[in-house]
Structures are given as C-alpha cells and as structure tokens.
C-alpha positions in Angstrom: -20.2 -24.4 3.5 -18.5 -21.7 6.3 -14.7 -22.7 6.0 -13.4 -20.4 9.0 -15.1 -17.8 11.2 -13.0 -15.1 12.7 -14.8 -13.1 15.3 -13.3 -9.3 15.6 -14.3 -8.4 19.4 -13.7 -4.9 20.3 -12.6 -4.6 23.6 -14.6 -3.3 26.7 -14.8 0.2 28.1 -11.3 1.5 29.8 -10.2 4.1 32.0 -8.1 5.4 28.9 -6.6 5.0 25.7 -2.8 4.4 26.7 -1.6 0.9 26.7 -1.8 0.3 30.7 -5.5 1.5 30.3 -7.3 -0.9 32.9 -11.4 -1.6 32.1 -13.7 0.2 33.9 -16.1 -1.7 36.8 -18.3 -1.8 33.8 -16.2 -2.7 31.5 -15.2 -5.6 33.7 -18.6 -6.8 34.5 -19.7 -6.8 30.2 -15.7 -8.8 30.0 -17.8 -11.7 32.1 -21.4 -11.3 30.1 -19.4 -11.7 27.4 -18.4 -15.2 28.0 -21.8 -17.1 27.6 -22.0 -14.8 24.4 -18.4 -16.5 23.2 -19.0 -19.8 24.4 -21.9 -19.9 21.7 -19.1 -19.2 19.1 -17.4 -22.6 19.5 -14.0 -20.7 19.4 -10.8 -22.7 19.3 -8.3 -19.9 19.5 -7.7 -16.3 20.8 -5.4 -13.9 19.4 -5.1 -10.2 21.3 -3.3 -7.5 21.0 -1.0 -7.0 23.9 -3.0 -3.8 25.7 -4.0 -4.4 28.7 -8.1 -3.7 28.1 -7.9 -6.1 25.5 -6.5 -9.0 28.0 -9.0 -8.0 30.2 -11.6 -8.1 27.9 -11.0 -11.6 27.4 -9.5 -12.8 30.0 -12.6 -14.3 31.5 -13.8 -16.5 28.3 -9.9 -17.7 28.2 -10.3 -18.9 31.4 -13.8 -20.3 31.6 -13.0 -22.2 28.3 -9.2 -22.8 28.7 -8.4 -21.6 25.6 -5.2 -19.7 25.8 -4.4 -15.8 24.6 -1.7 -15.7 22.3 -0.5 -12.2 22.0 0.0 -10.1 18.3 1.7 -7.3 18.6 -0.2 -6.5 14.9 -3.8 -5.9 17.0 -2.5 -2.8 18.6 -4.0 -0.1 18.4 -3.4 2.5 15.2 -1.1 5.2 16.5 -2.7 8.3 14.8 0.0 10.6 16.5 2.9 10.8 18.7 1.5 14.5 19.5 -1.6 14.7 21.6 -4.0 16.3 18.8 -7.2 18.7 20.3 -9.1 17.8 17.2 -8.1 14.5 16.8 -11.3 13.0 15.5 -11.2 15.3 12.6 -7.9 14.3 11.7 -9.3 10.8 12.1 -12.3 11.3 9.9 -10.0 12.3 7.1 -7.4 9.8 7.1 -10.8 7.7 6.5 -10.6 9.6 3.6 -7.1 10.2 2.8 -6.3 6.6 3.4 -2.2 7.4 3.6 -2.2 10.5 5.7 -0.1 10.5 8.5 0.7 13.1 11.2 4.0 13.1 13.4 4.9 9.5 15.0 1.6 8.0 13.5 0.2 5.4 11.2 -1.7 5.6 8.2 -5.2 4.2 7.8 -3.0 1.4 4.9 -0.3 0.7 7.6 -2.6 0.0 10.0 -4.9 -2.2 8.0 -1.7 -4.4 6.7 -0.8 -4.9 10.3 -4.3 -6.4 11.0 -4.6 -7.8 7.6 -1.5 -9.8 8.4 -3.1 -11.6 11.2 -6.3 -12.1 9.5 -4.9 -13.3 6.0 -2.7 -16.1 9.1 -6.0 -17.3 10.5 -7.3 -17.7 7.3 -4.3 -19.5 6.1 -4.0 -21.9 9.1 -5.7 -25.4 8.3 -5.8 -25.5 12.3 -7.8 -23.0 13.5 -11.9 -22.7 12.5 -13.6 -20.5 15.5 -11.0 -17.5 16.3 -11.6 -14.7 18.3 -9.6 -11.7 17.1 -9.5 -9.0 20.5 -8.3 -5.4 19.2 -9.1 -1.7 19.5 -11.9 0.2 17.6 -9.8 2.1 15.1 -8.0 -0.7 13.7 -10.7 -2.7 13.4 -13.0 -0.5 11.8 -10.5 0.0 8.9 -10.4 -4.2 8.7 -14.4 -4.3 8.7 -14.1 -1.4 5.7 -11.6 -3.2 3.7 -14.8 -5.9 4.0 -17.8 -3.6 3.7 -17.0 -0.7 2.2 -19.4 1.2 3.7 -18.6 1.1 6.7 -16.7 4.4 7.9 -15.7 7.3 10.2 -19.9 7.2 11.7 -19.7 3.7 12.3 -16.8 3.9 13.3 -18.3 6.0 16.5 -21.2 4.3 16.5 -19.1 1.0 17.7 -19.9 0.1 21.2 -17.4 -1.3 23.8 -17.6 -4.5 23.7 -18.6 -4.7 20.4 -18.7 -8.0 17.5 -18.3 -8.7 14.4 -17.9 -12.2 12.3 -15.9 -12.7 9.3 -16.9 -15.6 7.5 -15.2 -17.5 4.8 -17.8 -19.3 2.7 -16.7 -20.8 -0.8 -13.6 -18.4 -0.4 -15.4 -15.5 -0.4 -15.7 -13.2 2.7 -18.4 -12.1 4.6 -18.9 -9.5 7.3 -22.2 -8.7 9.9 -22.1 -7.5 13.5 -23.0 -9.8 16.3 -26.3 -9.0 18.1 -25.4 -9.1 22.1 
C-alpha cells in the first residue's frame, strides 16, 4: 500500500539563476501545461522554495486547485559559491564526487541534501499530508533523487529538463523513486 507520495517538481525555465530570476514566456506557458499534469496527482499540499521561478512555476496549479504555497526556505537552491566560478560545472561535477567540498560562501553537496532532507523526512512524518508537491531547483534536487537512487549523478543531473518530475513513494516504509513522464 503507497503511504505518502512526494512529488519533486523542478521548476520551469528562467531568465537566470539569481533569486529574482523571472520564467521565461516559455517557461510560463509549460507553468500552465503543468497544471492538468498536477491535477492528476491528487496533491493536497505545496511546499516551495521562496525563488521567484519556483512561485511561478506553481503558481498556476495553486490557484486552479486552491491549494496554498507554503514557503521553505530549505528548497533553495545550493549555493556552490559566493564567487562567480568560469568552470563552475566542473567544480560541480566533483563535489558530486567529493560530497563535502566547498568553495568560498558555498554549500557542500551534504549540507545541501540535509537542508532538503529536512523537509522531506517532515512530509514524511506528517500524518496530514499524502499528495505533496515539493517545488525546488535542479541541483538540490538531484542530490535528494541520489541519496534515493544512487545512480543518479552529475549526467543526470544535466540531463534534467525544466520543468521536470519526479515521485517519491513510501510503500511499506520503504522509498521509491522514478521520473514522471510529461
């Protein structure tokens, strides 16, 4: 029997990366395809981080189902570095590897996960909520998907798409992961 289901949607393409980063036009118009998607779901709650792309990414289904955003300041984005970096995804594929690296101002690959662990390991734990949608950043949630399958890394990481889904469900107390087909 499925106990809980926590659905990790990453959010739609942005202009940017910094935390004012509005969607694209594009980005906005796969924010409203995505509601039928969600509405499928059942969801009963919607926790997002508090970037703007993320709001925006979800803001439609919150509305069209009138289910409201609460706001975790856990689903930000992982701050690799306070420095601009020119090769950042190689300094990104290793702390794949090196899994407590940090550079200047940034988070490690385990920092970040216990941040988005926290909330997970919540949902999990709250008797209340079955159908959640979890709305956060690529990064972060590829290190939550690999604490759950193990194989996924750095490639999947850029093979993500924006939006993109995954489900984690708890059946018999043991979790599962799979990506959504949209």
């Amino acid at each position: 029997m499925v106990e809980k289901k926590i659905y990790l949607i990453r959010h739609c393409k942005a202009t940017g990366q910094e935390t004012s980063a509005e969607l694209t036009n594009e980005g906005k118009e796969k924010a409203l395809v995505l509601v039928p998607i969600l509405e499928k779901f059942h969801i009963d709650s919607i926790i997002s981080s508090p970037y703007k792309r993320t709001l925006q990414t979800i803001k439609p289904f919150s509305e069209c189902s009138r289910i409201p955003i609460f706001i975790d300041e856990n689903l930000q984005e992982r701050v690799l570095s306070a420095d601009p970096m020119e090769d950042w995804r190689e300094q990104l594929e290793k702390t794949f590897i090196e899994r407590d690296l940090t550079f200047p101002g940034g988070e490690s690959s385990n920092y970040a996960l216990t941040r988005i662990r926290k909330v997970v390991d919540e949902v999990f734990e709250n008797q209340q909520m079955h159908s959640v949608a979890i709305v956060s950043h690529g990064n972060i949630l590829s290190l939550l998907i690999n604490h759950y399958e193990t194989t996924f890394g750095f490639t999947q990481w850029q093979q993500m798409k924006n939006p993109d889904i995954f489900v984690l469900e708890k059946v018999n107390d043991i979790i599962h992961i799979k990506r959504m087909e949209q």
